[in-house]
C-alpha positions as CSV (number, residue, x, y, z in Angstrom):
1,X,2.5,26.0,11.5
2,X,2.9,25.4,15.2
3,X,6.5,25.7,17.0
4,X,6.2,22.1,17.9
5,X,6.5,22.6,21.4
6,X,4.4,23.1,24.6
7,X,5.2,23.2,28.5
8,X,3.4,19.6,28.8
9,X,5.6,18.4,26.2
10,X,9.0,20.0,27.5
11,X,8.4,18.5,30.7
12,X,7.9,14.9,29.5
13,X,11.2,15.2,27.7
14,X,13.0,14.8,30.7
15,X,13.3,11.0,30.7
16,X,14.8,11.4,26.9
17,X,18.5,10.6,26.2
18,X,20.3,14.2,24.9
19,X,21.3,12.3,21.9
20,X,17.2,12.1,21.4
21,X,16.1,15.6,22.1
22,X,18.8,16.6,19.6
23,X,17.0,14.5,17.0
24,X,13.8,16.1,18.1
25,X,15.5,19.7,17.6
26,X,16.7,18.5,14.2
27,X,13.3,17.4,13.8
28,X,11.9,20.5,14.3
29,X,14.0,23.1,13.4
30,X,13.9,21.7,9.4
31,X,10.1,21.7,9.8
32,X,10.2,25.3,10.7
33,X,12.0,26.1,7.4
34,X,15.2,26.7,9.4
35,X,19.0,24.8,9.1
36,X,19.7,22.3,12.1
37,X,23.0,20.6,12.2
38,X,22.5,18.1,9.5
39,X,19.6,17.2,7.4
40,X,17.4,14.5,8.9
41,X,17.1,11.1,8.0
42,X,15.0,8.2,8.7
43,X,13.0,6.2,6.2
44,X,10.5,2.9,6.3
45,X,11.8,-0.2,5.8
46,X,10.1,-3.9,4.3
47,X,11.0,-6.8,6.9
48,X,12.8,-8.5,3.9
49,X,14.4,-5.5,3.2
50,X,15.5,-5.6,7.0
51,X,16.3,-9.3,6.5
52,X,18.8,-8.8,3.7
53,X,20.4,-6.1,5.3
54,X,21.2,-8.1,8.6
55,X,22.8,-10.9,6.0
56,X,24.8,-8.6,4.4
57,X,26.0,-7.1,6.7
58,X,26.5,-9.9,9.0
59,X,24.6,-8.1,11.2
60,X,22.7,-9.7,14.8
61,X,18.9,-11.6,14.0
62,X,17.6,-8.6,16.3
63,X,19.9,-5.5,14.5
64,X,17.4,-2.6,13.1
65,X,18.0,-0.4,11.1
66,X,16.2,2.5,13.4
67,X,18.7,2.0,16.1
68,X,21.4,0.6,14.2
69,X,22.1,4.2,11.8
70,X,20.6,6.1,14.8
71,X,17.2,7.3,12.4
72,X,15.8,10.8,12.9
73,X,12.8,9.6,13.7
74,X,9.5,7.0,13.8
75,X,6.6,6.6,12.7
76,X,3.7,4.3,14.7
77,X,0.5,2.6,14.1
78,X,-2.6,2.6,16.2
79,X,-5.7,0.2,15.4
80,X,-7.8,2.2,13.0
81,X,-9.8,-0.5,12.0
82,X,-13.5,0.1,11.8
83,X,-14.6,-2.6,13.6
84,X,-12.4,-3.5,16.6
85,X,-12.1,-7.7,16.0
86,X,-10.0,-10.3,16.0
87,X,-8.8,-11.9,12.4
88,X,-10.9,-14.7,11.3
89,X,-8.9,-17.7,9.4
90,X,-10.6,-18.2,6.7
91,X,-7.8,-20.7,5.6
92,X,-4.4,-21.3,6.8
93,X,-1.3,-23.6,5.1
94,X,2.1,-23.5,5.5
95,X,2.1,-21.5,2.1
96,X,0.0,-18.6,3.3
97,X,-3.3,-17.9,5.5
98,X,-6.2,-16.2,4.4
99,X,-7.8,-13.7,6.9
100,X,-10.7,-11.5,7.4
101,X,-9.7,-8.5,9.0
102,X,-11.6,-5.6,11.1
103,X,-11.7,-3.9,7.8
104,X,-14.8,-6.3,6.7
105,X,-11.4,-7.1,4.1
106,X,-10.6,-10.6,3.2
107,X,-6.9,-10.6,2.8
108,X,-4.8,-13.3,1.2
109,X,-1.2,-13.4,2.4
110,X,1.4,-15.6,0.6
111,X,4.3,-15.9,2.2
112,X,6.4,-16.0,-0.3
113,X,5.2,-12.7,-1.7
114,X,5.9,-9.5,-0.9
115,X,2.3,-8.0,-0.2
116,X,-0.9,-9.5,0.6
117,X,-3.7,-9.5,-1.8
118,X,-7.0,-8.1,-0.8
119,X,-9.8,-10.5,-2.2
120,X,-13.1,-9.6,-1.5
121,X,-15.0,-7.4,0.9
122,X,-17.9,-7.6,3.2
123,X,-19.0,-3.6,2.1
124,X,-19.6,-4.7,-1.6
125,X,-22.4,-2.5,-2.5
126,X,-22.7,1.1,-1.9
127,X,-25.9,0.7,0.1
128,X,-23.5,-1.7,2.6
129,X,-21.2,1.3,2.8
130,X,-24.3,4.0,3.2
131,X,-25.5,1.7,6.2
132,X,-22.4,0.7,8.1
133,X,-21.8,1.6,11.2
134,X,-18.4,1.9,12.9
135,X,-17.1,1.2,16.6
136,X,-16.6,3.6,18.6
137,X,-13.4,6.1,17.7
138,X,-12.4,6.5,21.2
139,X,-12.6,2.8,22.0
140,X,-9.5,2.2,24.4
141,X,-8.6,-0.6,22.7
142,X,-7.0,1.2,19.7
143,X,-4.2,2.5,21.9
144,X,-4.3,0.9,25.0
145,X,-4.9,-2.6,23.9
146,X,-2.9,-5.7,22.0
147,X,-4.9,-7.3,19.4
148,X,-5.1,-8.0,15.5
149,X,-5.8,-4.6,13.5
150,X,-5.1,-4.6,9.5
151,X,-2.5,-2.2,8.9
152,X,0.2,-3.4,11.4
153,X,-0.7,-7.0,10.9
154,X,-1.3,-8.0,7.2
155,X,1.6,-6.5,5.0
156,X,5.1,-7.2,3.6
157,X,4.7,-9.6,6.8
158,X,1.9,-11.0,8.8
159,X,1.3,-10.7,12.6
160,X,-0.7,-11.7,14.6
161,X,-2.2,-9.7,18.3
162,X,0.1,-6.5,17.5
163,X,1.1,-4.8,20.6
164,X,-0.6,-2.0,22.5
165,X,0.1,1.2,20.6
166,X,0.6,3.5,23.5
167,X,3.7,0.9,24.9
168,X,4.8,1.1,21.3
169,X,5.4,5.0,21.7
170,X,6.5,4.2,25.2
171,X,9.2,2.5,24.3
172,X,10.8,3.8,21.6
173,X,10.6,7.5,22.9
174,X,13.7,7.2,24.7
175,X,15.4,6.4,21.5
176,X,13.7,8.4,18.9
177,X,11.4,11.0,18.2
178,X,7.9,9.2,17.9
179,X,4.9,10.4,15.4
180,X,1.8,9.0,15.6
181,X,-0.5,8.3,12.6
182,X,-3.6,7.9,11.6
183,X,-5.6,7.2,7.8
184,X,-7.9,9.9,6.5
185,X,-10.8,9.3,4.2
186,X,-8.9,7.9,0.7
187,X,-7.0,5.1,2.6
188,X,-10.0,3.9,4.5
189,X,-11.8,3.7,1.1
190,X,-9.3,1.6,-0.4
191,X,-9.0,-1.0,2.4
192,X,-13.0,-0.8,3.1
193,X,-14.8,-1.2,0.0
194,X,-11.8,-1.4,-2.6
195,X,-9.6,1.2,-5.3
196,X,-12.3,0.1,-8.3
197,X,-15.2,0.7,-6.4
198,X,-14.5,3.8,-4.9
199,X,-14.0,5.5,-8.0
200,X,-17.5,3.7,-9.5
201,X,-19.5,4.9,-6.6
202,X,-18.0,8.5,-7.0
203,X,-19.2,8.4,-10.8
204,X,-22.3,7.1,-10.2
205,X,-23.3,8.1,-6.9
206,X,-21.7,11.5,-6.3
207,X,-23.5,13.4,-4.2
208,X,-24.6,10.2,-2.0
209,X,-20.7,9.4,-2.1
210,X,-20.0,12.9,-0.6
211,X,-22.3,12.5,2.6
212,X,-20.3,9.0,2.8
213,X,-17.0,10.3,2.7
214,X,-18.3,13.3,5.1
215,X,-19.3,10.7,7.7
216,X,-16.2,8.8,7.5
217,X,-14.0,11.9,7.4
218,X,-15.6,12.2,11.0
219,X,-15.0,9.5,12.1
220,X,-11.3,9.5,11.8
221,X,-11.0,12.9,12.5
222,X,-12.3,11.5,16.0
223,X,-9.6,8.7,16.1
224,X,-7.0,11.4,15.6
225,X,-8.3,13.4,18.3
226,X,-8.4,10.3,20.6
227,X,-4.9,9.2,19.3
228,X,-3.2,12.3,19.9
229,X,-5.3,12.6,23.4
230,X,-3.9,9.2,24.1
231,X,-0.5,10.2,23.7
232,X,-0.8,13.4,25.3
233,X,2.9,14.8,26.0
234,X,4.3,11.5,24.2
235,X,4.0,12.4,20.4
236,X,6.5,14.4,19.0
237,X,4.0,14.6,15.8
238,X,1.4,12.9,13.6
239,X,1.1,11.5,10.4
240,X,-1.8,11.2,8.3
241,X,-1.6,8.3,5.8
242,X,-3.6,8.8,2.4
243,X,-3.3,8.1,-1.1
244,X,-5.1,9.9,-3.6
245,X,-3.2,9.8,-6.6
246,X,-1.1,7.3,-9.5
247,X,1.4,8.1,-11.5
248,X,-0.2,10.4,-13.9
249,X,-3.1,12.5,-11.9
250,X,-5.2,12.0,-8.9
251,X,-8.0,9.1,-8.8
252,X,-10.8,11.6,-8.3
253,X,-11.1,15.3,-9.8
254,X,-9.2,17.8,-8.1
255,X,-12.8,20.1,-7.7
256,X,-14.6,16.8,-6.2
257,X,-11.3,16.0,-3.6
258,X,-11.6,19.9,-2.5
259,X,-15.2,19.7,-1.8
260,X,-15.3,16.5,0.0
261,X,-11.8,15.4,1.2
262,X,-9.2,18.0,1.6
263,X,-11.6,19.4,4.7
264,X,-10.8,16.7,7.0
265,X,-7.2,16.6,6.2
266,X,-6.7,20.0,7.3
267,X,-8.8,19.7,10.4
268,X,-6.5,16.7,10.8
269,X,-3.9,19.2,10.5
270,X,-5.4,21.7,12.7
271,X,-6.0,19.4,15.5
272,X,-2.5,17.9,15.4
273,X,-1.3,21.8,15.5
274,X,-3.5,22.8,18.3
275,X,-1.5,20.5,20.5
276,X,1.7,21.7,19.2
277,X,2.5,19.2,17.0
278,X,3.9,18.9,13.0
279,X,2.0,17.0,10.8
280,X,3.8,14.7,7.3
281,X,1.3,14.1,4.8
282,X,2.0,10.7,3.4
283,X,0.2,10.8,-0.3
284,X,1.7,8.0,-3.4
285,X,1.3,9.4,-6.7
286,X,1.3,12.6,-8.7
287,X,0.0,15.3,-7.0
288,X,0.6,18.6,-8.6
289,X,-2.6,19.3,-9.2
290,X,-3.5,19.8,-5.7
291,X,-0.3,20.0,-4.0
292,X,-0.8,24.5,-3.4
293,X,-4.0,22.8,-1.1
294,X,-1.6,21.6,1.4
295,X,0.3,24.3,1.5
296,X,-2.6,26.4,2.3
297,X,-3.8,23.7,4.7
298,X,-0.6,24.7,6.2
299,X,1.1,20.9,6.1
300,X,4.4,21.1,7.7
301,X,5.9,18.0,5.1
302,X,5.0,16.3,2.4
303,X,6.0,12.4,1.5
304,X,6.8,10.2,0.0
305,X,7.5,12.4,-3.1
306,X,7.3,9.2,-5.9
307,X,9.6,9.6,-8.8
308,X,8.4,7.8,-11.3
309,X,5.2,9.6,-10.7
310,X,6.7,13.2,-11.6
311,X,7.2,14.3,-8.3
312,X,10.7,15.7,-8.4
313,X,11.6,17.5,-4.7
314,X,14.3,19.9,-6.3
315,X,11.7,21.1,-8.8
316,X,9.2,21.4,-6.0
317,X,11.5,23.4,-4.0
318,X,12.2,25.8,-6.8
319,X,8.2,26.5,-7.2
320,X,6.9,26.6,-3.9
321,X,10.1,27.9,-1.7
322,X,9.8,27.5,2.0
323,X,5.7,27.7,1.5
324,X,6.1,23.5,2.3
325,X,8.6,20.9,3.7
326,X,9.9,17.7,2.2
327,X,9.8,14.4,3.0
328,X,11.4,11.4,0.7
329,X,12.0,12.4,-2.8
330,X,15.3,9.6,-3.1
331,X,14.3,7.6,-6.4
332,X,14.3,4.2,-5.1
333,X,14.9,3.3,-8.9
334,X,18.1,4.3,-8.6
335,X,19.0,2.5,-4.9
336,X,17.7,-0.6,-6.3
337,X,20.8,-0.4,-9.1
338,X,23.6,-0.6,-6.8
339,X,25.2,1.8,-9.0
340,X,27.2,3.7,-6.7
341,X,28.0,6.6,-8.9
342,X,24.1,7.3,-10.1
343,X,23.1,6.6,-6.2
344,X,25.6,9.6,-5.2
345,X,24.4,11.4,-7.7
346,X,20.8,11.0,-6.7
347,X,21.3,11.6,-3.3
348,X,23.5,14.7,-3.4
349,X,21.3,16.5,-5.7
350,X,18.4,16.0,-3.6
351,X,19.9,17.6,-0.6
352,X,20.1,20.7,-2.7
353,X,15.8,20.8,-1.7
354,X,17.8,20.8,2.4
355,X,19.1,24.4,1.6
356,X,17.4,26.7,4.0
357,X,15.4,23.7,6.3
358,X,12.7,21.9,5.3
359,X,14.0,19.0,4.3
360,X,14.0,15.1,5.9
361,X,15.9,12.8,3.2
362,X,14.4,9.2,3.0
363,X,13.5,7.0,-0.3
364,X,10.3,8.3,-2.3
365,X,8.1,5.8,-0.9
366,X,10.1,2.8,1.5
367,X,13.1,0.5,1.4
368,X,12.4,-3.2,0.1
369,X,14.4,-5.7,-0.5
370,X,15.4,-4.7,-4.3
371,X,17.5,-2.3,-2.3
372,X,21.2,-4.2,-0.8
373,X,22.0,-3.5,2.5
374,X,25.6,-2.4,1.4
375,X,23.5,0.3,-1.0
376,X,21.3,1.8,2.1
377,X,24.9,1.8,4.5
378,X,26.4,3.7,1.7
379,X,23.3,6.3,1.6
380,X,23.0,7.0,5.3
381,X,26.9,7.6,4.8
382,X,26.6,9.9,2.3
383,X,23.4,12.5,3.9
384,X,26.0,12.4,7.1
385,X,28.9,13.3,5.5
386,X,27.3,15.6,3.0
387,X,23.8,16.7,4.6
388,X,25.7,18.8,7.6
389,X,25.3,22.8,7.0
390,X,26.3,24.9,5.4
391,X,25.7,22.1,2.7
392,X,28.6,21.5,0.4
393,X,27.3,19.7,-2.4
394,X,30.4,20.4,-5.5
395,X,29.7,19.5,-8.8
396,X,25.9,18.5,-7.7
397,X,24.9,21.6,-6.2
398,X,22.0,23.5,-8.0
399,X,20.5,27.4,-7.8
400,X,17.2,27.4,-5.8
């Protein structure tokens, strides 16, 4: 792991508010398996999720929930689409709008529904996929440039010329520790070609399928390394976004995702450390079969830790010690009840993975609108009162 600083770096940090560079030692002091003040706290929040929340709690139209609870920290999104484009409107009511993104994607988004449905794409045979070639990874425009790009545009809500990433981290660095982020090869499969198709071309084609994912693990190992030069001095860290697993077992073998994918997340990881920074693994699913491969890719966190898929962050904690941090782990399940009692039970036992660092607490995947604002108040509540060190847990507090 690196120690998450350098001189750049603690120079830029002069403009920063003190109540910010304490986040940022919070930040980094769990990440180097040691006990801050408290245990951090952040998490990623649905815009109806954000909606209800502001209703509740009769909050402003403009109130978020970043600033509002004062968050740990932030994650943001630069334009890692493959080819740099505007959307097309294939079809546009006041019901929803159909778009084809610079994914080659064609992406259906109802309005009324939570999350757009992905309909078709351009790369619909694998010998589309063997030929395509990509913009350039360093292009400007993914960091210095507004414009459409899939994955901040066409979600739980649907935007339109996003804004430049690098004024993004500009301004919310005086506020909060910033990450950057970037997809490695898994997500870009699913959003290029498809979940279904990925795994058919692996079965049938997979040799052919490795050079693919080789060629596309460089090629966003490039927009990393352009991202983070980007936002030299301004990062404060870097996630990298894939999914590679459902509830039972990762989509692909466990040998096949050593041999072909795991390389470029760790020289994702290697480039993000080079510059000093820590890298959170964002990963859905169960992944105990290959979860000892990021700890020897030396991943500083993992998220978001899924419940219902097995992943249970006390347990973790108990089998691989200090050898990984933590991020997420909260059953969502359980917010979206409103149970108070089960929800303090869920959240104090899961600090018990905070005992010795190593530990940021969010949900086990992100905060929709099945969750009440008057339930997330009461959880930020509770990891403040109860998340400061030495932790104090009672009745809830189990042996590591």
């Amino acid at each position: 792991m690196g120690m998450f600083d350098t001189l750049g770096r603690a120079a830029a940090q002069a403009g920063r508010k003190e109540n910010t560079l304490r986040k940022l030692e919070r930040m980094n002091t769990a990440l180097r398996h040691a006990e801050p003040d408290r245990v951090p706290i952040s998490d990623f929040f649905w815009g109806s999720f954000i909606q209800r929340w502001r209703a509740e709690l009769n909050l402003p139209a403009d109130a978020n929930p970043y600033y509002y609870y004062d968050l740990d920290w932030i994650v943001t999104v630069p334009n890692m689409d493959p080819w740099i484009r505007p959307f097309e409107t294939l079809r546009e009511t006041q019901d929803e709008v159909v778009v084809k993104t610079g994914f080659g994607a064609i992406m259906r988004k109802q309005f009324a529904c939570p999350m757009p449905e992905t309909t078709a794409w351009d790369v619909d045979t694998f010998e589309k996929l063997e030929q395509a070639v990509f913009d350039d990874p360093g292009d400007p425009r993914r960091f210095h440039a507004a414009g459409d790009n899939q994955i901040a545009g066409v979600g739980d809500g649907f935007q339109r010329n996003s804004p430049a990433w690098l004024d993004t981290v500009k301004s919310l660095r005086p506020d909060f520790p910033v990450y950057g982020s970037m997809i490695e090869v898994s997500e870009c499969l699913t959003r290029l070609i498809g979940q279904l198709n990925t795994m058919m071309w692996i079965g049938e084609y997979p040799e052919e399928m490795g050079r693919v994912i080789n060629r596309l693990g460089a090629f966003y190992l490039a927009c990393a390394e352009a991202e983070l030069d980007a936002g030299q001095d301004l990062l404060d860290g870097l996630v990298v976004w894939g999914d590679v697993a459902y509830k039972n077992a990762t989509f692909v073998a466990p040998s096949y995702w050593r041999e072909y994918f795991k390389p470029w997340v760790a020289k994702m990881i290697a480039a993000a450390h080079q510059r000093g920074l820590p890298v959170i693994y964002h990963g859905c699913g169960n992944v105990q079969k290959i979860f000892a491969d990021f700890v020897d890719m030396g991943l500083d966190a993992y998220n978001p830790l899924e419940v219902k898929a097995g992943m249970d962050v006390v347990a973790l904690r108990r089998q691989y010690g200090q050898g990984l941090g933590f991020c997420g782990g909260s059953d969502i399940q359980v917010w979206e009840t409103g149970d108070r009692e089960k929800i303090r039970r869920e959240v104090l036992r899961k600090l018990n993975a905070a005992k010795g660092g190593g530990y940021i607490f969010q949900s086990d995947h992100s905060v929709a609108a099945d969750v009440s604002g008057q339930t997330y108040d009461f959880i930020v509540k509770l990891v403040r009162e109860y998340g400061r060190y030495p932790l104090e847990l009672g009745a809830f507090n189990e042996e590591l």
